[in-house]
C-alpha positions in Angstrom: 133.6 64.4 103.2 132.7 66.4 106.3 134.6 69.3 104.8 132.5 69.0 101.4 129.2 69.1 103.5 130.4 72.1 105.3 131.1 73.9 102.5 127.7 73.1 100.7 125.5 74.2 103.8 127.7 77.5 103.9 126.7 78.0 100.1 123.1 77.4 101.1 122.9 79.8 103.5 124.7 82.6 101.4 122.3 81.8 98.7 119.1 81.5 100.8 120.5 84.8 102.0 121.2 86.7 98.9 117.7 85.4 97.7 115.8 86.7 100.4 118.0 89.8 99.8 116.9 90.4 96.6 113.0 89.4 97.2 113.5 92.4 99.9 114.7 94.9 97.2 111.8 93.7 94.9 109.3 94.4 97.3 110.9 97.8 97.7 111.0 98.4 94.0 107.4 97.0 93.7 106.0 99.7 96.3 107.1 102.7 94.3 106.1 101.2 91.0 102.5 100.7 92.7 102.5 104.2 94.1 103.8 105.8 91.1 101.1 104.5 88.8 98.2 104.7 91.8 95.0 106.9 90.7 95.6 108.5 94.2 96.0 112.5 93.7 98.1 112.8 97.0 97.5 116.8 96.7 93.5 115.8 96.8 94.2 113.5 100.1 96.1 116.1 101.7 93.0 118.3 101.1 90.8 115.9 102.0 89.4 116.4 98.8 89.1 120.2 98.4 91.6 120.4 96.0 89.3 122.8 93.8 89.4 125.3 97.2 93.3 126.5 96.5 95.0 127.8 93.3 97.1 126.2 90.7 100.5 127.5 92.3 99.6 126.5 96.0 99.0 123.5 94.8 101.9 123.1 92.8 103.9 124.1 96.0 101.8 121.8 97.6 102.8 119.2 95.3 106.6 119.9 95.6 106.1 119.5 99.4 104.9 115.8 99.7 107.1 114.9 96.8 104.4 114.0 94.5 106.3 115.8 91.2 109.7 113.7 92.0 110.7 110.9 89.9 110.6 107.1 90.4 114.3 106.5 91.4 114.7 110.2 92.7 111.8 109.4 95.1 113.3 105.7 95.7 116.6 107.4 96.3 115.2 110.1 98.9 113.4 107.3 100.8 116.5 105.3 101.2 118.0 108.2 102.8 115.5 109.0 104.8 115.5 105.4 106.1 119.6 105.7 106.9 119.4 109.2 108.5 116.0 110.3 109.3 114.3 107.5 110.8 111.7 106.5 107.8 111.4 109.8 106.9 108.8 112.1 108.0 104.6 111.1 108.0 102.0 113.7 106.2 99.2 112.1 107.3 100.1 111.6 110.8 102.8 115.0 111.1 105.5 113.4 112.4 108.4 111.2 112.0 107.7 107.5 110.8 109.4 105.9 113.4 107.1 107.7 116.2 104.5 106.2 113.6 105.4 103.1 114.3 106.6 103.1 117.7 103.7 103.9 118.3 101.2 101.9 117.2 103.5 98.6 116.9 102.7 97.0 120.1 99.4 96.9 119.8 99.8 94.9 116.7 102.4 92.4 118.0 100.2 91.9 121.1 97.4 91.0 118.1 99.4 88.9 115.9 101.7 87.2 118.4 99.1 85.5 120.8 97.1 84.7 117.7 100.3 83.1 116.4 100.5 81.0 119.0 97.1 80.0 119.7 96.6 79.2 116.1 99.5 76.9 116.4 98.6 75.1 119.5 94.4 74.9 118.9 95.3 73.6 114.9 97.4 71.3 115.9 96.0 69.8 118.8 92.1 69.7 117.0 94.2 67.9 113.7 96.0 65.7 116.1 92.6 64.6 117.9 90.9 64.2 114.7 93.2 62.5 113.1 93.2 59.9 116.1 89.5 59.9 115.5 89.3 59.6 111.8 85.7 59.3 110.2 83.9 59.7 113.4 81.2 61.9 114.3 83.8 64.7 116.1 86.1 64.4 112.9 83.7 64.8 110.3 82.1 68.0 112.4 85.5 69.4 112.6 86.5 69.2 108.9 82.9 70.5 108.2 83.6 73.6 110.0 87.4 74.0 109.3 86.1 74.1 105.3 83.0 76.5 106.3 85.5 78.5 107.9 88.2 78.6 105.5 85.7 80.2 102.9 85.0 83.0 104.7 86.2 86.2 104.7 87.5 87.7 107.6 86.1 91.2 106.9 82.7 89.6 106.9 83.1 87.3 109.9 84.6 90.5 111.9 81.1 92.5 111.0 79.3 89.3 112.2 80.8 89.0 115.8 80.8 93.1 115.9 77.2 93.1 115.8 76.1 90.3 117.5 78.7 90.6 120.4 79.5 93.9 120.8 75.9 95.6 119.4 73.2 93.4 120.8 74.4 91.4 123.4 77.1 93.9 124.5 78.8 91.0 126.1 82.5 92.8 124.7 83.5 96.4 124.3 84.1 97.7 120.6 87.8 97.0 120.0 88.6 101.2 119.5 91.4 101.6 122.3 91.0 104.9 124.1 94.3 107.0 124.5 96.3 105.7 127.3 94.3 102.6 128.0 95.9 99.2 128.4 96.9 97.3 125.5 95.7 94.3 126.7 92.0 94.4 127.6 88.6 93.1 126.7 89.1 95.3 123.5 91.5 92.9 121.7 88.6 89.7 122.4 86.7 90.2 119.4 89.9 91.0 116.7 92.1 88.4 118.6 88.9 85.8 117.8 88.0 86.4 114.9 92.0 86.1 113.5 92.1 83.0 115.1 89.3 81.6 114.0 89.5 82.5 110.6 93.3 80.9 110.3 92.7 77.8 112.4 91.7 75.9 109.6 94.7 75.8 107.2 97.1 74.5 110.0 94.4 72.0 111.5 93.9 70.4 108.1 97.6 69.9 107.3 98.8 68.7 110.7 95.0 66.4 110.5 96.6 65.3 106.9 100.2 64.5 108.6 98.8 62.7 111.6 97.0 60.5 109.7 100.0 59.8 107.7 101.8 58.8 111.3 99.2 56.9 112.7 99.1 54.6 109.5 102.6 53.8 110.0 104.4 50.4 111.4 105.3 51.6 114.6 102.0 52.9 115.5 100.1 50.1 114.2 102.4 48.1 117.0 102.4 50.3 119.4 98.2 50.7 119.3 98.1 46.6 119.2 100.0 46.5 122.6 96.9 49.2 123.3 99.3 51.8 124.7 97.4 54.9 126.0 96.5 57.6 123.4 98.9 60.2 126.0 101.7 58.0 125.3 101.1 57.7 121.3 101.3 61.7 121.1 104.4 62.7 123.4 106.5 59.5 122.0 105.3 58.9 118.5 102.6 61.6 117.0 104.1 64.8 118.4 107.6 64.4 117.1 106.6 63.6 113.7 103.6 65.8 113.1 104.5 69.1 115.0 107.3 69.9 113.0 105.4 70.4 109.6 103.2 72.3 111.2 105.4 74.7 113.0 107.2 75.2 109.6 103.9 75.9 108.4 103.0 78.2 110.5 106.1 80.4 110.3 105.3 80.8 106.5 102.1 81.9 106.9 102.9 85.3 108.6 102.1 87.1 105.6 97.9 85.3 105.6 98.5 86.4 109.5 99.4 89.8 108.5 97.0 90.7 105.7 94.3 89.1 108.3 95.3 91.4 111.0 94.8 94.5 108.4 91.4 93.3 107.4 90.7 92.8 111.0 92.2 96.1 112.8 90.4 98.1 110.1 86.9 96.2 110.9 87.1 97.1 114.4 89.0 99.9 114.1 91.9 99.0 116.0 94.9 101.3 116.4 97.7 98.6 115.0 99.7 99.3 112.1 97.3 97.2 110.1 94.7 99.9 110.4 97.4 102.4 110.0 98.5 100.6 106.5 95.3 101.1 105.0 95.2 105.0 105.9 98.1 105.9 104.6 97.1 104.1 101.5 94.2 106.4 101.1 96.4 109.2 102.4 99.0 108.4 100.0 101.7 108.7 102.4 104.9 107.3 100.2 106.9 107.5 103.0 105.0 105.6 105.7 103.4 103.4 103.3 106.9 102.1 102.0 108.1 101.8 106.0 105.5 99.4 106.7 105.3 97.6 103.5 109.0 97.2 103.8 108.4 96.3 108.0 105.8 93.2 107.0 107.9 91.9 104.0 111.0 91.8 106.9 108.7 90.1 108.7 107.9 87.4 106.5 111.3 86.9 105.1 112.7 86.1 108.7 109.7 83.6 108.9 110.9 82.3 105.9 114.4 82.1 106.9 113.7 80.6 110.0 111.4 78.2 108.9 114.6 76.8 106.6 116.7 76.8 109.2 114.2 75.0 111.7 113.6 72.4 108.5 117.3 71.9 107.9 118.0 71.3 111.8 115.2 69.2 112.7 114.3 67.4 109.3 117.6 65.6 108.1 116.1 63.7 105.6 114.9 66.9 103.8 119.0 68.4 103.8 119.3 67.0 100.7 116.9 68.6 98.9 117.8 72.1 100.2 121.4 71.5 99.4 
Protein backbone atom coordinates (compact mmCIF):
# COMPACT_ATOMS: atom_id res chain seq x y z
CA UNK A 1 0.00 0.00 0.00
CA UNK A 2 2.88 2.40 0.93
CA UNK A 3 4.50 1.46 -2.36
CA UNK A 4 1.12 2.24 -4.41
CA UNK A 5 0.96 5.77 -2.69
CA UNK A 6 4.52 6.37 -3.57
CA UNK A 7 4.19 5.68 -6.85
CA UNK A 8 0.93 7.82 -7.33
CA UNK A 9 2.61 11.04 -5.68
CA UNK A 10 5.68 10.41 -8.16
CA UNK A 11 3.06 10.41 -11.10
CA UNK A 12 1.61 13.68 -9.69
CA UNK A 13 4.55 15.39 -9.63
CA UNK A 14 5.74 14.38 -13.16
CA UNK A 15 2.36 15.38 -14.36
CA UNK A 16 2.03 18.63 -12.40
CA UNK A 17 5.51 19.12 -13.97
CA UNK A 18 4.98 18.29 -17.49
CA UNK A 19 1.72 20.58 -17.18
CA UNK A 20 3.36 23.47 -16.04
CA UNK A 21 5.95 22.59 -18.80
CA UNK A 22 3.72 22.92 -21.44
CA UNK A 23 1.71 26.08 -19.99
CA UNK A 24 5.45 27.60 -20.21
CA UNK A 25 5.81 26.71 -23.96
CA UNK A 26 2.22 28.14 -24.49
CA UNK A 27 2.99 31.32 -23.12
CA UNK A 28 6.07 31.35 -25.33
CA UNK A 29 4.12 30.49 -28.42
CA UNK A 30 1.41 32.96 -27.27
CA UNK A 31 4.01 36.01 -27.24
CA UNK A 32 5.08 35.65 -30.78
CA UNK A 33 1.56 35.01 -32.04
CA UNK A 34 0.67 38.47 -30.16
CA UNK A 35 3.71 40.20 -31.66
CA UNK A 36 3.33 38.83 -34.99
CA UNK A 37 -0.13 40.07 -35.49
CA UNK A 38 0.54 43.57 -33.24
CA UNK A 39 -0.38 46.93 -35.33
CA UNK A 40 3.16 47.95 -34.04
CA UNK A 41 5.43 48.98 -37.20
CA UNK A 42 8.77 48.18 -35.17
CA UNK A 43 10.64 50.24 -38.18
CA UNK A 44 8.24 53.37 -37.04
CA UNK A 45 9.28 52.75 -33.18
CA UNK A 46 12.78 52.54 -33.94
CA UNK A 47 12.34 55.94 -35.69
CA UNK A 48 10.45 57.24 -33.18
CA UNK A 49 8.04 57.74 -35.68
CA UNK A 50 9.85 59.39 -38.59
CA UNK A 51 9.64 56.59 -40.71
CA UNK A 52 8.55 58.89 -43.72
CA UNK A 53 12.35 60.73 -43.08
CA UNK A 54 14.43 57.62 -44.64
CA UNK A 55 13.96 55.71 -48.04
CA UNK A 56 12.35 52.56 -48.94
CA UNK A 57 15.76 50.48 -48.99
CA UNK A 58 17.07 51.86 -45.58
CA UNK A 59 14.15 50.96 -44.28
CA UNK A 60 14.06 47.66 -45.68
CA UNK A 61 17.64 47.18 -44.27
CA UNK A 62 16.33 48.57 -41.30
CA UNK A 63 13.72 46.07 -41.17
CA UNK A 64 16.09 43.10 -41.78
CA UNK A 65 18.07 44.42 -38.72
CA UNK A 66 15.50 44.16 -35.92
CA UNK A 67 14.07 41.02 -37.49
CA UNK A 68 10.84 42.42 -38.33
CA UNK A 69 10.68 40.51 -42.02
CA UNK A 70 11.51 37.00 -40.30
CA UNK A 71 8.93 34.43 -39.93
CA UNK A 72 6.89 33.19 -37.00
CA UNK A 73 8.92 30.02 -36.08
CA UNK A 74 12.12 31.36 -37.79
CA UNK A 75 11.87 34.32 -35.33
CA UNK A 76 10.72 31.69 -32.41
CA UNK A 77 13.68 29.68 -33.40
CA UNK A 78 16.31 32.60 -33.32
CA UNK A 79 15.02 33.63 -29.93
CA UNK A 80 15.48 30.24 -28.48
CA UNK A 81 19.01 30.50 -29.50
CA UNK A 82 19.64 33.64 -28.39
CA UNK A 83 18.26 32.59 -25.01
CA UNK A 84 20.88 29.34 -24.92
CA UNK A 85 23.92 31.25 -26.17
CA UNK A 86 23.49 34.88 -26.15
CA UNK A 87 21.98 35.75 -22.90
CA UNK A 88 18.21 36.83 -24.17
CA UNK A 89 19.52 38.09 -27.13
CA UNK A 90 20.37 41.56 -27.75
CA UNK A 91 17.82 44.91 -26.71
CA UNK A 92 17.06 47.65 -29.53
CA UNK A 93 15.39 49.80 -27.44
CA UNK A 94 17.83 49.83 -24.64
CA UNK A 95 21.34 48.86 -27.00
CA UNK A 96 22.52 46.21 -25.22
CA UNK A 97 22.20 42.67 -24.23
CA UNK A 98 18.91 41.57 -22.44
CA UNK A 99 20.41 40.10 -19.63
CA UNK A 100 22.20 43.63 -18.70
CA UNK A 101 18.43 44.69 -19.28
CA UNK A 102 17.39 42.81 -16.67
CA UNK A 103 20.21 42.72 -14.37
CA UNK A 104 19.69 45.73 -14.26
CA UNK A 105 16.58 46.83 -13.48
CA UNK A 106 15.45 43.48 -11.48
CA UNK A 107 16.19 44.47 -8.09
CA UNK A 108 14.34 47.26 -7.99
CA UNK A 109 11.39 45.24 -8.81
CA UNK A 110 11.89 42.34 -6.34
CA UNK A 111 12.53 44.91 -3.61
CA UNK A 112 8.74 46.25 -4.87
CA UNK A 113 7.07 43.04 -5.19
CA UNK A 114 8.68 41.10 -2.39
CA UNK A 115 7.97 43.41 0.71
CA UNK A 116 4.53 43.97 -0.73
CA UNK A 117 4.25 40.16 -0.92
CA UNK A 118 4.71 39.92 2.47
CA UNK A 119 3.02 42.74 3.93
CA UNK A 120 -0.05 41.87 1.88
CA UNK A 121 0.10 38.43 3.51
CA UNK A 122 0.57 39.42 7.02
CA UNK A 123 -1.93 42.85 7.11
CA UNK A 124 -4.80 40.47 5.04
CA UNK A 125 -4.57 37.97 7.27
CA UNK A 126 -4.30 39.49 10.47
CA UNK A 127 -7.29 42.34 9.58
CA UNK A 128 -9.56 38.92 8.27
CA UNK A 129 -8.48 37.10 11.39
CA UNK A 130 -9.60 40.23 13.66
CA UNK A 131 -12.70 40.61 11.79
CA UNK A 132 -13.68 37.48 11.65
CA UNK A 133 -13.32 37.40 15.65
CA UNK A 134 -15.45 40.49 15.48
CA UNK A 135 -18.06 39.48 13.11
CA UNK A 136 -21.03 42.10 12.44
CA UNK A 137 -19.50 44.71 14.58
CA UNK A 138 -18.89 48.16 13.87
CA UNK A 139 -14.81 47.53 13.03
CA UNK A 140 -16.03 44.49 10.77
CA UNK A 141 -18.55 46.03 8.88
CA UNK A 142 -16.00 49.20 8.22
CA UNK A 143 -13.41 46.90 7.16
CA UNK A 144 -15.47 44.89 4.52
CA UNK A 145 -16.85 48.32 3.49
CA UNK A 146 -13.49 49.35 2.52
CA UNK A 147 -11.83 46.00 1.43
CA UNK A 148 -14.98 46.08 -1.42
CA UNK A 149 -14.35 50.06 -2.12
CA UNK A 150 -10.92 49.10 -2.50
CA UNK A 151 -11.15 46.04 -4.51
CA UNK A 152 -13.05 48.19 -7.27
CA UNK A 153 -10.51 50.33 -7.94
CA UNK A 154 -8.03 50.53 -10.22
CA UNK A 155 -4.61 50.77 -9.31
CA UNK A 156 -3.59 53.12 -12.12
CA UNK A 157 -6.18 55.54 -10.72
CA UNK A 158 -5.44 55.14 -7.06
CA UNK A 159 -1.54 55.61 -7.90
CA UNK A 160 -2.48 59.21 -9.70
CA UNK A 161 -4.59 59.83 -6.47
CA UNK A 162 -1.66 59.41 -3.83
CA UNK A 163 0.89 61.01 -6.61
CA UNK A 164 -0.91 64.17 -6.38
CA UNK A 165 -2.08 64.55 -3.13
CA UNK A 166 1.26 63.18 -1.52
CA UNK A 167 3.87 63.88 -3.56
CA UNK A 168 2.30 67.32 -5.42
CA UNK A 169 0.64 69.18 -2.74
CA UNK A 170 1.65 68.07 0.53
CA UNK A 171 5.11 66.95 -0.69
CA UNK A 172 5.21 64.80 2.35
CA UNK A 173 7.13 61.92 -0.24
CA UNK A 174 9.54 62.26 -3.16
CA UNK A 175 8.19 61.18 -6.70
CA UNK A 176 9.13 57.51 -6.97
CA UNK A 177 11.72 58.30 -10.26
CA UNK A 178 15.13 56.76 -8.80
CA UNK A 179 18.09 58.96 -9.76
CA UNK A 180 21.14 56.90 -11.25
CA UNK A 181 23.06 55.44 -8.43
CA UNK A 182 20.70 56.14 -5.64
CA UNK A 183 19.70 53.58 -3.14
CA UNK A 184 17.04 51.17 -3.96
CA UNK A 185 15.48 51.43 -0.87
CA UNK A 186 14.42 54.94 -0.02
CA UNK A 187 11.46 57.18 0.49
CA UNK A 188 10.96 56.73 -3.32
CA UNK A 189 9.47 53.12 -3.14
CA UNK A 190 6.66 54.64 -0.23
CA UNK A 191 4.10 55.73 -2.62
CA UNK A 192 4.33 52.49 -5.31
CA UNK A 193 5.00 50.08 -2.33
CA UNK A 194 1.40 51.60 -0.82
CA UNK A 195 -0.46 51.85 -3.24
CA UNK A 196 0.26 47.79 -4.34
CA UNK A 197 -0.46 46.99 -1.08
CA UNK A 198 -3.37 48.62 -0.64
CA UNK A 199 -4.95 47.85 -3.67
CA UNK A 200 -4.28 43.80 -3.09
CA UNK A 201 -5.07 43.74 0.61
CA UNK A 202 -8.48 43.09 -0.04
CA UNK A 203 -8.71 39.75 -1.88
CA UNK A 204 -6.57 37.86 0.75
CA UNK A 205 -8.42 39.64 3.84
CA UNK A 206 -11.78 38.62 2.59
CA UNK A 207 -10.85 34.95 2.04
CA UNK A 208 -8.83 34.29 5.26
CA UNK A 209 -12.13 36.72 6.98
CA UNK A 210 -14.35 33.92 5.06
CA UNK A 211 -12.12 30.92 6.52
CA UNK A 212 -11.91 32.22 10.05
CA UNK A 213 -15.31 32.46 10.32
CA UNK A 214 -15.58 29.00 9.10
CA UNK A 215 -13.04 28.00 12.24
CA UNK A 216 -14.53 30.01 14.82
CA UNK A 217 -18.00 28.25 14.16
CA UNK A 218 -16.49 25.02 14.75
CA UNK A 219 -16.89 22.56 17.96
CA UNK A 220 -13.64 23.04 19.35
CA UNK A 221 -13.84 26.78 19.34
CA UNK A 222 -17.20 26.95 20.55
CA UNK A 223 -15.56 24.96 23.76
CA UNK A 224 -12.67 26.49 23.94
CA UNK A 225 -14.46 30.30 23.94
CA UNK A 226 -17.08 28.79 26.69
CA UNK A 227 -14.11 28.01 29.05
CA UNK A 228 -13.42 31.98 27.96
CA UNK A 229 -9.84 31.21 26.93
CA UNK A 230 -8.05 34.43 25.82
CA UNK A 231 -8.48 35.54 22.14
CA UNK A 232 -4.06 35.19 22.00
CA UNK A 233 -4.61 31.70 22.82
CA UNK A 234 -7.60 31.02 20.26
CA UNK A 235 -5.16 32.31 17.30
CA UNK A 236 -1.68 30.58 18.00
CA UNK A 237 -3.58 27.16 19.07
CA UNK A 238 -6.69 26.97 17.06
CA UNK A 239 -7.31 30.04 14.38
CA UNK A 240 -3.72 30.28 12.97
CA UNK A 241 -3.22 26.71 12.05
CA UNK A 242 -6.33 26.34 10.28
CA UNK A 243 -6.87 29.65 8.54
CA UNK A 244 -3.15 30.65 7.55
CA UNK A 245 -2.64 27.99 5.34
CA UNK A 246 -5.47 28.90 2.73
CA UNK A 247 -4.31 32.03 2.75
CA UNK A 248 -0.67 31.51 2.14
CA UNK A 249 -1.70 29.18 -0.78
CA UNK A 250 -3.52 31.99 -1.84
CA UNK A 251 -1.26 34.29 -1.82
CA UNK A 252 1.37 32.35 -3.84
CA UNK A 253 -1.15 32.14 -6.75
CA UNK A 254 -1.78 35.43 -6.94
CA UNK A 255 1.79 36.53 -8.18
CA UNK A 256 0.54 37.11 -11.48
CA UNK A 257 -2.54 40.16 -9.94
CA UNK A 258 0.96 41.10 -7.89
CA UNK A 259 2.83 41.33 -11.10
CA UNK A 260 0.42 43.05 -13.48
CA UNK A 261 -0.14 45.49 -10.30
CA UNK A 262 3.53 46.28 -10.08
CA UNK A 263 3.43 47.18 -14.10
CA UNK A 264 0.43 49.43 -13.66
CA UNK A 265 2.11 50.85 -10.66
CA UNK A 266 6.04 51.32 -11.83
CA UNK A 267 4.64 52.92 -15.01
CA UNK A 268 2.32 55.45 -12.81
CA UNK A 269 5.28 56.61 -10.93
CA UNK A 270 7.69 55.99 -13.29
CA UNK A 271 9.68 53.58 -11.50
CA UNK A 272 12.74 51.93 -13.04
CA UNK A 273 11.54 48.11 -12.42
CA UNK A 274 10.99 45.78 -15.16
CA UNK A 275 7.33 46.46 -14.93
CA UNK A 276 7.89 49.94 -16.39
CA UNK A 277 10.45 48.38 -18.64
CA UNK A 278 7.65 45.79 -19.96
CA UNK A 279 5.50 48.37 -21.13
CA UNK A 280 8.34 50.17 -23.20
CA UNK A 281 9.46 47.63 -24.99
CA UNK A 282 5.87 46.97 -25.81
CA UNK A 283 5.70 50.28 -27.47
CA UNK A 284 9.20 49.84 -28.73
CA UNK A 285 8.41 46.52 -30.01
CA UNK A 286 11.43 44.92 -28.73
CA UNK A 287 10.63 41.00 -29.63
CA UNK A 288 13.51 40.09 -27.93
CA UNK A 289 13.19 41.81 -24.53
CA UNK A 290 9.60 41.65 -24.61
CA UNK A 291 9.66 37.72 -24.88
CA UNK A 292 12.56 37.64 -21.87
CA UNK A 293 10.28 39.23 -19.58
CA UNK A 294 7.09 37.78 -20.62
CA UNK A 295 8.77 34.48 -20.36
CA UNK A 296 10.68 35.86 -16.69
CA UNK A 297 6.87 36.62 -15.01
CA UNK A 298 5.16 33.47 -16.51
CA UNK A 299 8.43 31.49 -14.60
CA UNK A 300 7.53 33.35 -11.90
CA UNK A 301 4.02 32.42 -11.52
CA UNK A 302 4.50 28.83 -12.47
CA UNK A 303 6.94 28.30 -9.47
CA UNK A 304 4.11 30.00 -7.37
CA UNK A 305 1.94 27.65 -8.63
CA UNK A 306 4.11 24.69 -8.10
CA UNK A 307 4.94 25.61 -4.73
CA UNK A 308 1.62 26.46 -3.74
CA UNK A 309 0.80 22.37 -4.63
CA UNK A 310 3.51 21.37 -2.93
CA UNK A 311 2.84 23.51 0.27
CA UNK A 312 -1.07 22.18 -0.09
CA UNK A 313 0.00 18.53 -0.52
CA UNK A 314 2.43 18.73 2.59
CA UNK A 315 0.41 20.64 4.94
CA UNK A 316 -3.28 19.82 3.84
CA UNK A 317 -3.59 15.85 3.99
CA UNK A 318 -7.09 15.77 3.66
CA UNK A 319 -6.81 17.53 0.26
CA UNK A 320 -4.02 14.58 -1.08
CA UNK A 321 -6.69 12.84 -2.46
CA UNK A 322 -7.95 15.13 -4.61
CA UNK A 323 -4.60 16.05 -6.20
CA UNK A 324 -3.79 12.38 -6.63
Amino acid sequence: MALDVSVMNQCWWKQTLLHSMVQFGAVIALVFIIIKFSPLDPVNQFLGGNVASVSVDQKQLIAEHLGANQGYFERLLLWGEDVLLHGGGYSNLYQQSVSDVIGHYLPHSLILMGVSWLLILILGYSFGVVSAYYQDSVVDKWLCRIAWCVSSIPSFWLGLVFLSLFAIKLQWLPLARLEEGSNIVSLSLVLPLVTLVFTSIPNIYLHTREKTVAVLQSDYIQYAKAHQLPFAHLVRFYIFPNSFTPALLLQLTSLAELISGSVMIETVFNYPGLGHVFLQACLASDVALLAALTCFAAGLVLMGNLLACFLQYRLMPSCRANLL
